[in-house]
The first five atom37 places (N, CA, C, CB, O) and aatype in JSON, in Angstrom:
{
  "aatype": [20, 20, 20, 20, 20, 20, 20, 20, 20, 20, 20, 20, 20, 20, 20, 20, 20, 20, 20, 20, 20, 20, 20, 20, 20, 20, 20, 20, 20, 20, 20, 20, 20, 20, 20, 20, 20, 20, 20, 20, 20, 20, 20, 20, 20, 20, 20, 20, 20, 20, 20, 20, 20, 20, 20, 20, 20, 20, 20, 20, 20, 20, 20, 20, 20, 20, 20, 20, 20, 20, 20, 20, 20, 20, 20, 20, 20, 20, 20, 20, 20, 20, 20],
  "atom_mask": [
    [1, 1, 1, 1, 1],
    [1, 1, 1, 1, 1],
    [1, 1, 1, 1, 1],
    [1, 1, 1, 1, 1],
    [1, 1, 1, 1, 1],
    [1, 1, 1, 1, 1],
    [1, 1, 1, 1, 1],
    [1, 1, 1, 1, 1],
    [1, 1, 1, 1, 1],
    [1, 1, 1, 1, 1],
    [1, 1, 1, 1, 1],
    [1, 1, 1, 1, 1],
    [1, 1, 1, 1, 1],
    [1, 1, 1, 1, 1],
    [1, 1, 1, 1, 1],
    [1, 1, 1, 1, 1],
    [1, 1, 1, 1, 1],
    [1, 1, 1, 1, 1],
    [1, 1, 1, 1, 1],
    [1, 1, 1, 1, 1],
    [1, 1, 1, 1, 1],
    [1, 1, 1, 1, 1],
    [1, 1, 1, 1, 1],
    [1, 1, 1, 1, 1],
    [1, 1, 1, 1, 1],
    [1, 1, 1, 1, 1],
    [1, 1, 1, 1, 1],
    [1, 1, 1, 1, 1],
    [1, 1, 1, 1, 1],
    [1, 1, 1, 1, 1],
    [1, 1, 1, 1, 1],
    [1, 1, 1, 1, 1],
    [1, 1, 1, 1, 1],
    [1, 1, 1, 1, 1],
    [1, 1, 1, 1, 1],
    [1, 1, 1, 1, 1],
    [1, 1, 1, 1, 1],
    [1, 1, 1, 1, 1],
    [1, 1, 1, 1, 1],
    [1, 1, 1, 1, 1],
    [1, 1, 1, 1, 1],
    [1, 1, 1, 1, 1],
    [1, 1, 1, 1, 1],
    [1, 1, 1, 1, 1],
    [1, 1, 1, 1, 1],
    [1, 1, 1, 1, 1],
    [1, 1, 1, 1, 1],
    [1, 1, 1, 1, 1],
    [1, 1, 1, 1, 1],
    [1, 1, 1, 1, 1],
    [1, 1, 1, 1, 1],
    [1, 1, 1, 1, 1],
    [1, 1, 1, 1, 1],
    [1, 1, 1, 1, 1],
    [1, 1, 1, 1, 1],
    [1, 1, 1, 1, 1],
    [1, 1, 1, 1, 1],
    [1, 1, 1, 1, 1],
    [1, 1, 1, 1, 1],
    [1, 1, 1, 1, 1],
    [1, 1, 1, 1, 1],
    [1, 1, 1, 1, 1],
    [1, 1, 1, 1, 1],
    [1, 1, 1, 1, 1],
    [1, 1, 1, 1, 1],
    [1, 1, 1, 1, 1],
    [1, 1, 1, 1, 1],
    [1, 1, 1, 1, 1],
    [1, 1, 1, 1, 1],
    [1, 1, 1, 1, 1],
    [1, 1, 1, 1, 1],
    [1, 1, 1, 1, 1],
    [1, 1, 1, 1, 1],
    [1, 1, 1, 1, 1],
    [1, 1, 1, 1, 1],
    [1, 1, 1, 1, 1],
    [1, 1, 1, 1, 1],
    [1, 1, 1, 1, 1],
    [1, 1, 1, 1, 1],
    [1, 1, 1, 1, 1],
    [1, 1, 1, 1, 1],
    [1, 1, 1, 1, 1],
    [1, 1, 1, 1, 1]
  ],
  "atom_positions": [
    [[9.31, -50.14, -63.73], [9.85, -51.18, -64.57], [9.15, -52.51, -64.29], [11.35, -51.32, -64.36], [8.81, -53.3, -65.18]],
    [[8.99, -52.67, -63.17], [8.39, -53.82, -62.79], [6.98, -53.96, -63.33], [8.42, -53.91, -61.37], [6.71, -55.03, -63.86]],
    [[6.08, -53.05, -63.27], [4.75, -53.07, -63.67], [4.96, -52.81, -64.85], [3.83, -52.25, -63.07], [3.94, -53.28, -65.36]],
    [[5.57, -52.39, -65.68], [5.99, -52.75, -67.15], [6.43, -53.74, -67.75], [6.73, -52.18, -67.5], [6.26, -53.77, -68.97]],
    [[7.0, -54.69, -67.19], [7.52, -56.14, -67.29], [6.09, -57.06, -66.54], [9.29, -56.32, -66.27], [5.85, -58.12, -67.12]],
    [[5.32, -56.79, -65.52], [4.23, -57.71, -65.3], [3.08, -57.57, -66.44], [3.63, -57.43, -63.85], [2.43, -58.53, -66.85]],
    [[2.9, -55.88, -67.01], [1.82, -56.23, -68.13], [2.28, -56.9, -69.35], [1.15, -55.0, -68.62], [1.47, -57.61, -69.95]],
    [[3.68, -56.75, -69.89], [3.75, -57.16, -71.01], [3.75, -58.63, -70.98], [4.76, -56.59, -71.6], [3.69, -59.19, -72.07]],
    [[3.8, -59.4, -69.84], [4.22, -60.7, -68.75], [2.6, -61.27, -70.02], [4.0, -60.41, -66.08], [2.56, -61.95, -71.05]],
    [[1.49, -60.51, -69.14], [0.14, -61.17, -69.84], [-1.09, -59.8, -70.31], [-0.7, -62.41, -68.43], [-2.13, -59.22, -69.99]],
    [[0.17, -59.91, -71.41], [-0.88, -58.24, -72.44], [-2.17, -58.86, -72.5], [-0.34, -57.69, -74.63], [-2.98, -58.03, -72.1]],
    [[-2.86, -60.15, -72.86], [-4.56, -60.05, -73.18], [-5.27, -59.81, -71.84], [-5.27, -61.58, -73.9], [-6.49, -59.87, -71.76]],
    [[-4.49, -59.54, -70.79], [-5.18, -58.89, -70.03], [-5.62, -57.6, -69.65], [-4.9, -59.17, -69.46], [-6.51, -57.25, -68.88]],
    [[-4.72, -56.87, -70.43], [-5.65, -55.35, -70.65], [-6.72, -55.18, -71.16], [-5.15, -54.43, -71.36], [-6.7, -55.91, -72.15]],
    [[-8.01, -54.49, -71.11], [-8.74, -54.25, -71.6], [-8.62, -53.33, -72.54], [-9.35, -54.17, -70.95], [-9.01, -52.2, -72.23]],
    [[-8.05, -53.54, -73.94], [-8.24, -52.71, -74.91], [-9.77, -52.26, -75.4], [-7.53, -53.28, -75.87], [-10.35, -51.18, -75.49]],
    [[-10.11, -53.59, -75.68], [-11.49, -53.12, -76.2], [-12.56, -52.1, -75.63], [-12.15, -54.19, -76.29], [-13.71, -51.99, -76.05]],
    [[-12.02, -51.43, -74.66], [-12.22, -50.01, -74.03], [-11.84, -48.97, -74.26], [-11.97, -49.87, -73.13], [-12.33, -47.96, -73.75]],
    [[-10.97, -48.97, -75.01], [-10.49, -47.47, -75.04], [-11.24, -46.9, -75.86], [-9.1, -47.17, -75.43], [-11.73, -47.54, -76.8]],
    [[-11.48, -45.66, -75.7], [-12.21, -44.98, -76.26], [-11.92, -43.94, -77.69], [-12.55, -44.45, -75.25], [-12.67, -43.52, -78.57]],
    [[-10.63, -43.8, -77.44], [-10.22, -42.84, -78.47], [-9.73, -43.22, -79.48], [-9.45, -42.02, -78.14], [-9.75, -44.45, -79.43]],
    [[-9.06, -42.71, -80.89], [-8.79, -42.82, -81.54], [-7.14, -43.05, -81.08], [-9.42, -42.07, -82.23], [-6.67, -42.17, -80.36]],
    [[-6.36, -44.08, -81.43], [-5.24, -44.48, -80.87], [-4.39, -45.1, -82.18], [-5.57, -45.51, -79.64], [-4.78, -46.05, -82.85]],
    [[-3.33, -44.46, -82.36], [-2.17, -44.36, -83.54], [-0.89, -45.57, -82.73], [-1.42, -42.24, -83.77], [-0.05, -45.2, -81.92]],
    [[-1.04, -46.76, -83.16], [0.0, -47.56, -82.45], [1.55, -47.94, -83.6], [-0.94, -49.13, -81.93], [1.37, -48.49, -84.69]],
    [[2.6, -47.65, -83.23], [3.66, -47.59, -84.02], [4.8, -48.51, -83.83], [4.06, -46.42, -83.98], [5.25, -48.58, -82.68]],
    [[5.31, -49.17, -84.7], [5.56, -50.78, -83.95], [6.68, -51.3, -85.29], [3.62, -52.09, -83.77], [6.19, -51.61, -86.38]],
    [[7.8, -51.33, -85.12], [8.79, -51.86, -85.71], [8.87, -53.47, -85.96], [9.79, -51.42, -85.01], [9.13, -53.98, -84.87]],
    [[8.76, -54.39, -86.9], [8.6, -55.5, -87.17], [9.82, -56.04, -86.49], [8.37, -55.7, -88.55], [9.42, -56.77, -85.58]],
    [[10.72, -56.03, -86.5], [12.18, -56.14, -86.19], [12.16, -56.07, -84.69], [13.13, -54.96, -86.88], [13.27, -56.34, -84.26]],
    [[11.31, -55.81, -83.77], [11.92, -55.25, -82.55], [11.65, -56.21, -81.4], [11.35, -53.81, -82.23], [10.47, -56.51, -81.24]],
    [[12.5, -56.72, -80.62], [12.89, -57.59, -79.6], [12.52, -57.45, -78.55], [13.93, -57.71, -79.43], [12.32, -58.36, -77.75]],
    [[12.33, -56.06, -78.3], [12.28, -55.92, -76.78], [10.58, -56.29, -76.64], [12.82, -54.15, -76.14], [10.27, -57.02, -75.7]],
    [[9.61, -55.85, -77.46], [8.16, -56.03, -77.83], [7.68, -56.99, -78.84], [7.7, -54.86, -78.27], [8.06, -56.7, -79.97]],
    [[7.22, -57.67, -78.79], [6.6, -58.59, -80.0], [5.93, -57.66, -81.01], [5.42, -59.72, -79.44], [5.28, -56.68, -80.63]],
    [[6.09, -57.95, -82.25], [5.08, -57.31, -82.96], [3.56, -58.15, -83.16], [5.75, -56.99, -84.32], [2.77, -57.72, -84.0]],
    [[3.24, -59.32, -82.39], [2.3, -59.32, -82.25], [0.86, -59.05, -81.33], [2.57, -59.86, -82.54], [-0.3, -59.44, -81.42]],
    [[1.69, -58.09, -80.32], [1.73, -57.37, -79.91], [0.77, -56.27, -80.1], [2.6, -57.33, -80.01], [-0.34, -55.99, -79.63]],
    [[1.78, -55.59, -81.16], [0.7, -54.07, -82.15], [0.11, -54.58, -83.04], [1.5, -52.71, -83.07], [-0.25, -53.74, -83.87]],
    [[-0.27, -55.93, -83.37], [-1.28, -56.57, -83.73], [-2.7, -56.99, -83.16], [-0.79, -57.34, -83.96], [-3.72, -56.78, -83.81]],
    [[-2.71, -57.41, -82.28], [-3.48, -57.34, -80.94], [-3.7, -55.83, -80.83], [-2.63, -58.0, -79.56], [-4.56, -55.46, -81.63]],
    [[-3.45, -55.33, -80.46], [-3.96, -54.14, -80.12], [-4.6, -53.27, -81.16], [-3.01, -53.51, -79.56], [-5.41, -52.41, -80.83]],
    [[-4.13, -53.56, -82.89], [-4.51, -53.18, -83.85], [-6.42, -53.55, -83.82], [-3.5, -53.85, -84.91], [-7.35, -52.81, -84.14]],
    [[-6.44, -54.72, -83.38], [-7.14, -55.43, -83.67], [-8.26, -55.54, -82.46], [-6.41, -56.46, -84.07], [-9.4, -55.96, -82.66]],
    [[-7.74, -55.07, -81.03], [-8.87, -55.33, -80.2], [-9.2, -53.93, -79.99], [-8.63, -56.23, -78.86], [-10.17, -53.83, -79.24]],
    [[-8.65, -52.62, -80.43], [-8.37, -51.39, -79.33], [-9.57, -50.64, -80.95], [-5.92, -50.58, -78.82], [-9.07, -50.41, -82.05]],
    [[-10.64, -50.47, -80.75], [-12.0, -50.4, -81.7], [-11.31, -49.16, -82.77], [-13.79, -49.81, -80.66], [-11.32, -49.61, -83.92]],
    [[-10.79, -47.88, -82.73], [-10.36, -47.0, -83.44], [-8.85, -46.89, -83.53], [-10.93, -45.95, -83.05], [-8.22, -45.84, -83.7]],
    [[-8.42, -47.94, -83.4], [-6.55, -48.0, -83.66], [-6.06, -47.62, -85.18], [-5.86, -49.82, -83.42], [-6.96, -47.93, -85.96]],
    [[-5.3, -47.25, -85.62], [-4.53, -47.41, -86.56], [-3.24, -47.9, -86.5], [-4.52, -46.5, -87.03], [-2.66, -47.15, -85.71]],
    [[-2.25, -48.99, -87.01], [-1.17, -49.19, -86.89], [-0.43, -49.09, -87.93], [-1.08, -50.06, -86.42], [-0.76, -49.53, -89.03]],
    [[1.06, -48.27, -87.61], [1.51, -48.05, -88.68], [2.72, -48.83, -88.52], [1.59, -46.7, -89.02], [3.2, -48.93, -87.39]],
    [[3.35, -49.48, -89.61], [4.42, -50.56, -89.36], [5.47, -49.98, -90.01], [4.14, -52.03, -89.89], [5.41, -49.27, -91.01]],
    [[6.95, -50.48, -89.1], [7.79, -50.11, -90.1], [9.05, -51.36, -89.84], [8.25, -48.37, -89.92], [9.97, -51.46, -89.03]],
    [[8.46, -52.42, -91.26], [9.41, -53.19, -91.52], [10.42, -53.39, -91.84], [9.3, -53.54, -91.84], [10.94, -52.88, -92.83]],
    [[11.24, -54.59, -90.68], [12.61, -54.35, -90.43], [13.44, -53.41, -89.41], [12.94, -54.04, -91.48], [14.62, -53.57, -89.08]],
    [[12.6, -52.44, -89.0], [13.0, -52.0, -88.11], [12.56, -52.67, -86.41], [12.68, -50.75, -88.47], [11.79, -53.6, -86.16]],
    [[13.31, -51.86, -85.47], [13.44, -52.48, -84.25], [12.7, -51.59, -83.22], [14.91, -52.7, -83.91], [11.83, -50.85, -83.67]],
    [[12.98, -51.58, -81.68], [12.08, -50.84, -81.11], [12.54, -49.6, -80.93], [11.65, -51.34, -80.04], [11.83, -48.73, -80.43]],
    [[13.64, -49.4, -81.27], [13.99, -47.52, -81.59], [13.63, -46.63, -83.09], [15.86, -47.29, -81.54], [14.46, -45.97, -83.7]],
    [[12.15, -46.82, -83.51], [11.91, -46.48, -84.75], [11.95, -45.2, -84.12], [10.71, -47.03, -85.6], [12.53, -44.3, -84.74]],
    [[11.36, -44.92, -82.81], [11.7, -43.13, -82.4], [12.61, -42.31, -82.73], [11.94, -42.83, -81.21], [12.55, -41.08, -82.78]],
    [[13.81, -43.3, -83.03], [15.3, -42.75, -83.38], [15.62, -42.54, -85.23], [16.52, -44.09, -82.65], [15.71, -41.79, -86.21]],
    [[15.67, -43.58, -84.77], [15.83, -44.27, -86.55], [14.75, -43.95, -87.86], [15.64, -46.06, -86.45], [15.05, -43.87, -89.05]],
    [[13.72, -43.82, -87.38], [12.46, -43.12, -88.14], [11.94, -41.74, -88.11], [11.41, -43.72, -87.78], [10.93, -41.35, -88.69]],
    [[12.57, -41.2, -87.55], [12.08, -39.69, -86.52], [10.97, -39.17, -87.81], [13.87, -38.07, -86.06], [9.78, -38.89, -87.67]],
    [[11.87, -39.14, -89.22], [10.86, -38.43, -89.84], [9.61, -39.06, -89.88], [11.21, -38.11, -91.05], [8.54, -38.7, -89.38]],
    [[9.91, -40.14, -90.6], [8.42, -41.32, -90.75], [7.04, -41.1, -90.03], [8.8, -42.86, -90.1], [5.87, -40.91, -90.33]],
    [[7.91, -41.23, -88.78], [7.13, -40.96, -87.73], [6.25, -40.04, -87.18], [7.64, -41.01, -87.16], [5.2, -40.25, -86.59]],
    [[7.08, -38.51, -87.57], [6.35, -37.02, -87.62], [5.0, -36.97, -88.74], [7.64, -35.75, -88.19], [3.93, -36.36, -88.71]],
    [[5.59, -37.89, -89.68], [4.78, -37.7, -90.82], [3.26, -38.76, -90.61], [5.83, -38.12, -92.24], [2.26, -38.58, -91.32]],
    [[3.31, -39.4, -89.96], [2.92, -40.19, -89.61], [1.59, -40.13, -88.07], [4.15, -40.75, -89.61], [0.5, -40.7, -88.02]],
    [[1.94, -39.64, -87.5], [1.6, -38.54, -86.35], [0.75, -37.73, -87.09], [2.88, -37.62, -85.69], [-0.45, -37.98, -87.16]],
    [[1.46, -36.44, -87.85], [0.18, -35.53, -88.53], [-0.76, -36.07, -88.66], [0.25, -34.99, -89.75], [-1.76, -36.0, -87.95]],
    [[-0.5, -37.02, -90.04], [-1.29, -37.49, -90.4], [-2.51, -37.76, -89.55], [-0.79, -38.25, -90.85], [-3.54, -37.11, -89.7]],
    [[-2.39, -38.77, -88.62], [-3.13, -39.57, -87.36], [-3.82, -38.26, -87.18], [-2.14, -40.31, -85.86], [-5.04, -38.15, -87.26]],
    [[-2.77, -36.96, -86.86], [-4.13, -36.3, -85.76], [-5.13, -35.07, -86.86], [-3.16, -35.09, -83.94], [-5.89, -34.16, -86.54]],
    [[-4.64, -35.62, -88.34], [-5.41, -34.55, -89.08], [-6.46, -35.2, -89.27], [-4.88, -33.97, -90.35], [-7.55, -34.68, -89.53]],
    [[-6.24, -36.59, -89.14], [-7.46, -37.34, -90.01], [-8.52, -37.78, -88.33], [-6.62, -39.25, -91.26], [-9.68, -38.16, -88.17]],
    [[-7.64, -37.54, -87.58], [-8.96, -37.68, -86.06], [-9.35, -36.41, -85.08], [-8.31, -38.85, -84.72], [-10.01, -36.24, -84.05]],
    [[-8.74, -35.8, -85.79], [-9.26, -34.2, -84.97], [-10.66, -33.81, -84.8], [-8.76, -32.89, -85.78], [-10.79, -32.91, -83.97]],
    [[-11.69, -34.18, -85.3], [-12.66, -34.04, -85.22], [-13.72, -35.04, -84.45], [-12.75, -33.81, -86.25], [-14.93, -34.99, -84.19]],
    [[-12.47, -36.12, -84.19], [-13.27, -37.81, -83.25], [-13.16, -37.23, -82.27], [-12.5, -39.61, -83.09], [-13.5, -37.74, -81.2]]
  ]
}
């Protein structure tokens, strides 16, 4: 918890612009516990991201979106299965 609360403390200090893979980031506009600018940044520094938004919602879209989300997922890994 603690090292979860120190990165989010100062997120531009991760090195996104490293990652290598194709990375599906999923991020509720609504949600408190995370900024959504946040999965913006990361949209934006992490080179093969996709972000999928779901406005108005909060940080339990896991719950509240389950389908969205499945559908959403496929998608991601039909269209990068071959990266």
């Amino acid at each position: 918890f603690e090292n979860h609360q120190s990165t989010l403390a100062d997120f531009s200090a991760l090195r996104l612009d490293e990652v290598q893979v194709p990375t599906l980031i999923l991020h509720g506009t609504a949600d408190t516990n995370v900024p959504y600018a946040h999965a913006k940044h990361a949209e934006q520094t992490i080179p093969r991201a996709t972000l999928v938004t779901f406005d108005g919602y909060d940080h339990f879209i896991h719950i509240t979106r389950r389908e969205q989300i499945g559908t959403a997922m496929d998608e991601f890994l039909v269209r990068t299965a071959a990266d």
